[in-house]
N, C-alpha and C positions, 0 to 999 in steps of 0.2 A: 018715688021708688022705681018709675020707671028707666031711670039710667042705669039699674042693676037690673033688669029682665033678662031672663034665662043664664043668671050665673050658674044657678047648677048645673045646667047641660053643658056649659062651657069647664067648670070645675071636670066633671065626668070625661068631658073627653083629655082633660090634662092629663087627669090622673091614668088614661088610657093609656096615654103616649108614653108618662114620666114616669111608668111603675115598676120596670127593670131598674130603670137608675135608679128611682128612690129605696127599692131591695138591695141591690148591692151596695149604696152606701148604708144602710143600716144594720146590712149583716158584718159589714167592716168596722164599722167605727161602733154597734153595739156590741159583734162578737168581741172586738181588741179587747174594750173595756173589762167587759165581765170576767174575761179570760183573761186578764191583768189581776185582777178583784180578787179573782179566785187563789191567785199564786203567792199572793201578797205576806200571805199568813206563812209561807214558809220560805220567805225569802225577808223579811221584816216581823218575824217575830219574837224574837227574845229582847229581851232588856240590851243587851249588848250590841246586836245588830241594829236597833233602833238610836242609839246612841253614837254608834258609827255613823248610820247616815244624816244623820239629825245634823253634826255638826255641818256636814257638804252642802246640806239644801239651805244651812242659812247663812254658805258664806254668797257674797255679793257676786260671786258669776253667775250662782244659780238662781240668785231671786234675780238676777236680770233676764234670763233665760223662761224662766217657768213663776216668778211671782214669788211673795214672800211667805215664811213658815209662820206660823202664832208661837211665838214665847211660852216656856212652860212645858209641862209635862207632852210627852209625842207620844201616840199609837199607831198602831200599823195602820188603822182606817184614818188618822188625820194623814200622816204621809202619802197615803195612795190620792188623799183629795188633793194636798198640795202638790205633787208632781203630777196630777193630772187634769187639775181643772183649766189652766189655761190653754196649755198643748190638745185639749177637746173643744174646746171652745174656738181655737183658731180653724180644728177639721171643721166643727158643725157651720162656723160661717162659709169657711170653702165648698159646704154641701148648697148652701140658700143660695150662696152668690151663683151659679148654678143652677138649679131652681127657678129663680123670680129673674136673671136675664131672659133665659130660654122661655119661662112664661109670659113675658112682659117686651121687652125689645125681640127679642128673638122670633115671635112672631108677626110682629108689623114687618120685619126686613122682610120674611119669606110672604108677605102678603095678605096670608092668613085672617090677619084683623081686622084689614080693609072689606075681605071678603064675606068674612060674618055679619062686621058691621054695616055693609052697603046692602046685603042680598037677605040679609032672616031680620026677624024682629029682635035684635037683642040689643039692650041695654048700651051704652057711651063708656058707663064703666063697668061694667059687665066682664067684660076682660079681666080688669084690673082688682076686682073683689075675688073672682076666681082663684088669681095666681097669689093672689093674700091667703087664702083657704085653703092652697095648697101648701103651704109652705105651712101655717098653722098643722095640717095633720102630721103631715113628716116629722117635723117638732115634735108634737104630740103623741107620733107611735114613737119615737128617736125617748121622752123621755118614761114611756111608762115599760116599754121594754128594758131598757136600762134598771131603772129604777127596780125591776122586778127581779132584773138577773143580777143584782148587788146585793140584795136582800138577801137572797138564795145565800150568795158569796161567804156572809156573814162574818165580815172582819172584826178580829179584836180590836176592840173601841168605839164600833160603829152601832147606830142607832138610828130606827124607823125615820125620824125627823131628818136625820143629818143626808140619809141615803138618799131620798124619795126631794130633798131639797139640792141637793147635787144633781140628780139627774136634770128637775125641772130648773135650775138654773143653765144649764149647760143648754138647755135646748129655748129656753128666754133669749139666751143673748143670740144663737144662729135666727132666730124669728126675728131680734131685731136688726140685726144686721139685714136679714134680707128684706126687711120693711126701707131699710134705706137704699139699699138697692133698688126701689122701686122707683125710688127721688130719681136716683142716678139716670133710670132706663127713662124718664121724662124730659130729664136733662139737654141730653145728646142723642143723637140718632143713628146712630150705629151700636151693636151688640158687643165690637171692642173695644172703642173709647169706654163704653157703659164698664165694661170688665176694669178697663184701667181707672176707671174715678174709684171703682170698689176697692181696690187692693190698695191704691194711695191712700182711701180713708183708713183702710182696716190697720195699713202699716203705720201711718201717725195715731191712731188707737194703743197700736202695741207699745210703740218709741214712750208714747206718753207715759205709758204703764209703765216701761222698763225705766223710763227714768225716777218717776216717781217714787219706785221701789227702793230704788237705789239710796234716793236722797229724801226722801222725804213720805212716805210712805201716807200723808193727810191725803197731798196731790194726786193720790190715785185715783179717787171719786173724778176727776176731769177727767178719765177715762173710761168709755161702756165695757170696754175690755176686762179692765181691772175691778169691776164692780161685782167681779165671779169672786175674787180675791175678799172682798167685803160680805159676802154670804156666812165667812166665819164659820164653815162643815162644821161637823164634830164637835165643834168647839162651842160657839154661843147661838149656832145654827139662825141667823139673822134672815130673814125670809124677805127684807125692805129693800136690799138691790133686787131680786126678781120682781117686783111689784114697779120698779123703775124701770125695769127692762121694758115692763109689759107697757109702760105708761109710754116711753121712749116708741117703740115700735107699733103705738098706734099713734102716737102725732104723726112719724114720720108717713104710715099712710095715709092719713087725713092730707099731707102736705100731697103726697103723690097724685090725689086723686083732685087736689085744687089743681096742678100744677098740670095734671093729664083734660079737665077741662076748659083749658084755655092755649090748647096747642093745636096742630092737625095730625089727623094720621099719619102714621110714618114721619113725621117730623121730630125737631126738638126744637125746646123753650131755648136754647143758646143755638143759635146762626149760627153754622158756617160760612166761614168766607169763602167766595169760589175762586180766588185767587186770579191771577192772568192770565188769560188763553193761550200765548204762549211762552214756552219757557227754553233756552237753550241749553238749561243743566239737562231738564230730560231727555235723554239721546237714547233710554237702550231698560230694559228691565233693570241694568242694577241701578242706576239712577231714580229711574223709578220706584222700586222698593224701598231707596234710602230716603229719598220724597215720603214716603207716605209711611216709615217708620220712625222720622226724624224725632217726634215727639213722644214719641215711644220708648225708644233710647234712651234719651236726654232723661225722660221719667225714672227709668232704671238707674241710670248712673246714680243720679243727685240721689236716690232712696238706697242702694247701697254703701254709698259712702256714708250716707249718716247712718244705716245700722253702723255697720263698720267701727264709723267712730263713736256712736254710742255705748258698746262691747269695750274698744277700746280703753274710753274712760274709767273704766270699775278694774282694771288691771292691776291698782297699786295696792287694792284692796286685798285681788284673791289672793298673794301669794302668803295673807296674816292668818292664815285657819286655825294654825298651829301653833303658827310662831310666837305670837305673843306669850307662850309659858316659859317663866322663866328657867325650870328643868332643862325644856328643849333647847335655850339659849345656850344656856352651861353646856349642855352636852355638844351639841352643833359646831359652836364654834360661830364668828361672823361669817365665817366662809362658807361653813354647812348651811346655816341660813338660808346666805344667797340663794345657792345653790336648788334647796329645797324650794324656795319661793318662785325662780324659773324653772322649776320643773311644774309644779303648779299653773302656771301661768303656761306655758307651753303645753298642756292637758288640754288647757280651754280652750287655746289655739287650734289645737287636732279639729275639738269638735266645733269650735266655729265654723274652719274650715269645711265642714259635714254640710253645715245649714248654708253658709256662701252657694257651696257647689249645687246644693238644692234649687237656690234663688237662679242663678244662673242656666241650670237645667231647664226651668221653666221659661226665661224669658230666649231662649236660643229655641228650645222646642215650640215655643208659639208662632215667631220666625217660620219654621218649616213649613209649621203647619197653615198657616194663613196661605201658605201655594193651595192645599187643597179649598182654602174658604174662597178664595178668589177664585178657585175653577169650577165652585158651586153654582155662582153667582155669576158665571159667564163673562166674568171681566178677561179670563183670557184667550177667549177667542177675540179679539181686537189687539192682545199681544202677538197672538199667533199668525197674525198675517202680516206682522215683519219678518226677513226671511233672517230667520234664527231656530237654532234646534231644540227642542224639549228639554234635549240633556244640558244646553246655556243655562235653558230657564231654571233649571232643577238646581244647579249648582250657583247659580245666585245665592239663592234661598241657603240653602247648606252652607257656602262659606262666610254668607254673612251673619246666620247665627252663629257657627261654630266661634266668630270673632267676637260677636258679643258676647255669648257666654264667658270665652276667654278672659276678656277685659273685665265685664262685669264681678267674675271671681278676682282678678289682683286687685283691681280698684277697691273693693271694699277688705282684704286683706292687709292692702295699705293702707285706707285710712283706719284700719285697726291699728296696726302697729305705728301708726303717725300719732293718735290720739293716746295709745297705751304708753310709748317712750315718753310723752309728755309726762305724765304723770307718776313714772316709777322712778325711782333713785339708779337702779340699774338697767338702763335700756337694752329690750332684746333684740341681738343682729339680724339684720335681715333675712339671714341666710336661710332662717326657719319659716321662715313668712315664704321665703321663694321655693323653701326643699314642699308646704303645704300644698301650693300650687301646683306645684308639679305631679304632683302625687296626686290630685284629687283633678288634673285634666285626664285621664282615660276613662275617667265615671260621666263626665259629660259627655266625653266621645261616644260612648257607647249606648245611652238613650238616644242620646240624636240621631245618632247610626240607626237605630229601631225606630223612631218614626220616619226615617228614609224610607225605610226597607217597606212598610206596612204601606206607604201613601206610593210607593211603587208598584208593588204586588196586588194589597189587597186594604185598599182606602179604608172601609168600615171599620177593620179593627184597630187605627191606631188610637183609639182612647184604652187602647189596653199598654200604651206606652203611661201617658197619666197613672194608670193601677199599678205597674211593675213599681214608676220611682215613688210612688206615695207605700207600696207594701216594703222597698228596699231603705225608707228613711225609718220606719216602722221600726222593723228588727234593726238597724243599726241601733235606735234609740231606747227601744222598749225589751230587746233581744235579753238580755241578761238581766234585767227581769224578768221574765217570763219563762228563764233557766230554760231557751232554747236549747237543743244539741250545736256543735260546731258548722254541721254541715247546713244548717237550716241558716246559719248568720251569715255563712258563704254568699247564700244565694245575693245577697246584697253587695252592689261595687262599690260604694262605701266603705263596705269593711276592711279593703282591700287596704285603705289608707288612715286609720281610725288609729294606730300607734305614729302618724308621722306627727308633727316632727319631733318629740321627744327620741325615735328608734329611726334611724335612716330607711330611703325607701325601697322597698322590695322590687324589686326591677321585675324579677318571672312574672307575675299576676295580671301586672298593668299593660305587661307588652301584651300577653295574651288578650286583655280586652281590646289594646288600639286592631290588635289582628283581626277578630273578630268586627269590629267596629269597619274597619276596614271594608271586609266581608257584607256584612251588612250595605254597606252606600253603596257598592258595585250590584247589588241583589237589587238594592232601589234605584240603582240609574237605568237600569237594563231592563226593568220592570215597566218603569214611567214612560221609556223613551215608546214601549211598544205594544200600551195599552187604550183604550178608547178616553177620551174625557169627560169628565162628568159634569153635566148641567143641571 
């Protein structure tokens, strides 16, 4: 037991550090809920409203999107678990993965771990039980807060068992996600690779889900994601995926802490290679950056094309919700069909478009943002004394994300509509795929533009970029449910382009954000160019 000596002073002082963050995401992710829970009963309560959306959540866009419905009779409290169990389940992992880097890698970079472990008496893995124990409570108040404010809620059809196992499942599977996370920070040696193995596992998690949903719904169980889907709420209230979850997320730390005794500090179990001392591509920071984001990239691409084409695939499916009644036949027409079935299909389009531009938002904003991780860690003062100006440096960074987010939205756009004309009888023109794009480039523009603007001005707050586009994906998605007012859906640049492309695009809105957007990079270049830097 002496390899765990003075975890709890180590715990204590985590929870020192990590106790803003871990308030603010559980006033967001358990306020949303509850205040979703609450609303539920007058927006999904009559026999006819539930019959209306019953049919949508079980045609195949939406079980690829959010997982599948149970057959048979629907209540307001089943539907609120199936549209919300997976979509909380993807926040509470984005809350751990967070969590257990910053507890776990994120302190050997800053030193921290060396320094505990060289200079006090504590424990080898000491560290590493801590930021387990952290992640354990946040789970822990994440499900008994929940679970208390759903009760309160009291949905038609809902039940102590069903409530009180939603909660504690949603908060199983973020625990075990971030038990793997722990694999990942032993893995590699850095706090960004560590991030990038997370979101590759977590996205072939979801791929696995979505597909198995689709086609085969046995296949699910191959996925920890979809094991929320196997809890059966409401329904048969199945308590044996959270007991897997639990079971899951203590191997993975038993693997962590083999895997953490046989490495060194600040190192990782997989070597980097240090490549050739010199190199003629690196001439200049942009070569540089493209250097050291090449695998990055590359990461992105390949995982939006296969979302892309996995969305794509289920195309031939959605446009059949209706259609199959022979009434609607007679009445339709072949023609009206059609018609009805790309407009459908074109629906799903909008809102993939919504989650692309999401995808892209984050991987162009982590670009910006790694200028200020790199000016933490002093890497560019060794940039700095080639003679080039701040405002070069800054605009690397900026137009090269600005480009990947670009690409990263058409690429996986296109590979929707490459994989969806496969398999529909009438393939949609591209026109709609290109009018999407256009339409949902001023909502990138303008987060980016905002963490310009903040890592110019004033560094500390741009994690309030992160909150804007996670509360603006929010209301686009949950907005009408929760029968916001209009002006409250506004606040989101999303909304801006949520009818393209079924409704051509509103040109005023979008110019005004690229103005604004504008506005903002001139705030942050003028900002950067003539403030001190941070070490």
């Amino acid at each position: 037991m002496e390899q765990y000596t003075q975890t709890w002073m180590l715990l204590k002082a985590n929870l020192k550090r990590d106790w803003v963050k871990i308030l603010a995401w559980l006033l967001v992710l358990v306020g949303l809920f509850v205040a979703v829970a609450a609303k539920f009963d007058g927006i999904y309560g009559t026999s006819k409203q539930i019959a209306a959306i019953g049919s949508t959540l079980r045609s195949k866009a939406m079980v690829a999107l959010i997982g599948s419905v149970p057959d048979g009779h629907l209540t307001t409290a089943l539907i609120f678990a199936s549209e919300m169990a997976v979509f909380w389940g993807l926040f509470i992992i984005i809350f751990n993965y967070s969590l257990a880097v910053g507890a776990s890698r994120g302190q050997e970079e800053s030193g921290l771990t060396e320094m505990v472990l060289g200079g006090h008496p504590v424990g080898r893995l000491a560290p590493l039980l801590a930021a387990a124990l952290e992640l354990l409570i946040a789970n822990g108040l994440f499900a008994l807060i929940t679970g208390a404010g759903t009760m309160i809620a009291d949905m038609p059809g809902s039940d102590a068992n069903g409530t009180w196992l939603s909660a504690v499942a949603i908060a199983a599977v973020g625990w075990a996600f971030g038990m793997i996370a722990l694999i990942f920070s032993q893995l590699v040696a850095d706090s960004h690779n560590v991030s990038m193995y997370n979101y590759a596992f977590l996205g072939i998690a979801y791929l696995i889900r979505m597909m198995a949903d689709v086609s085969n719904p046995t296949y699910t169980w191959l996925s920890p994601l979809g094991w929320l889907e196997k809890t059966e709420i409401y329904t048969n209230n199945n308590w044996w995926p959270v007991v897997m979850l639990v079971v899951l997320g203590a191997l993975a730390f038993l693997a962590a802490v083999t895997l953490n005794s046989n490495r060194d500090i600040d190192a990782g179990v997989i070597h980097v290679n240090p490549g050739s001392r010199k190199s003629r591509f690196l001439g200049g920071p942009a070569t540089l950056l493209l250097w050291n984001q090449k695998s990055l990239t590359i990461f992105w691409m390949i995982g939006v094309a296969v979302l892309g084409a996995s969305y794509g695939s289920v195309f031939n499916s959605i446009g059949k919700i209706f259609n199959t009644s022979p009434t609607i036949q007679k009445v339709l027409g072949q023609s009206g069909i059609r018609h009805l079935e790309q407009s459908q299909v074109l629906s799903f389009v909008g809102l993939l478009g919504i989650i692309f531009s999401l995808l892209a938002v984050i991987a162009g904003v982590m670009i910006v943002n790694h200028l200020m991780t790199e000016e933490r860690r002093g890497y560019l003062q060794m940039v700095m004394t080639k003679p080039q100006s701040r405002s070069y440096l800054l605009a690397v960074y900026v137009i090269f994300g600005l480009v990947l987010a670009a690409v990263l939205l058409l690429v996986a756009l296109v590979s929707a509509m490459g994989a969806g004309n496969v398999v529909m009888n009438h393939p949609i023109a591209f026109k709609y795929f290109w009018r999407t794009f256009i339409a949902n480039l001023p909502s990138i523009a303008l987060f980016m533009a905002l963490m310009v603007g903040l890592i110019g001005v004033y560094p500390r707050l741009r994690s309030l970029v992160w909150a804007y586009l996670g509360l603006s994906f929010l209301i686009t998605y949950f907005g009408n449910l929760m029968d916001l007012p209009k002006w409250a859906l506004k606040i989101s640049p999303f909304y801006w382009a949520k009818k393209v492309p079924i409704e051509s695009i509103n040109a005023t809105p979008l110019m005004w954000m690229l103005a604004v957007a504008v506005v903002l990079i001139v705030i942050g270049f003028v900002g950067y160019k003539n403030r001190d830097l941070e070490s």
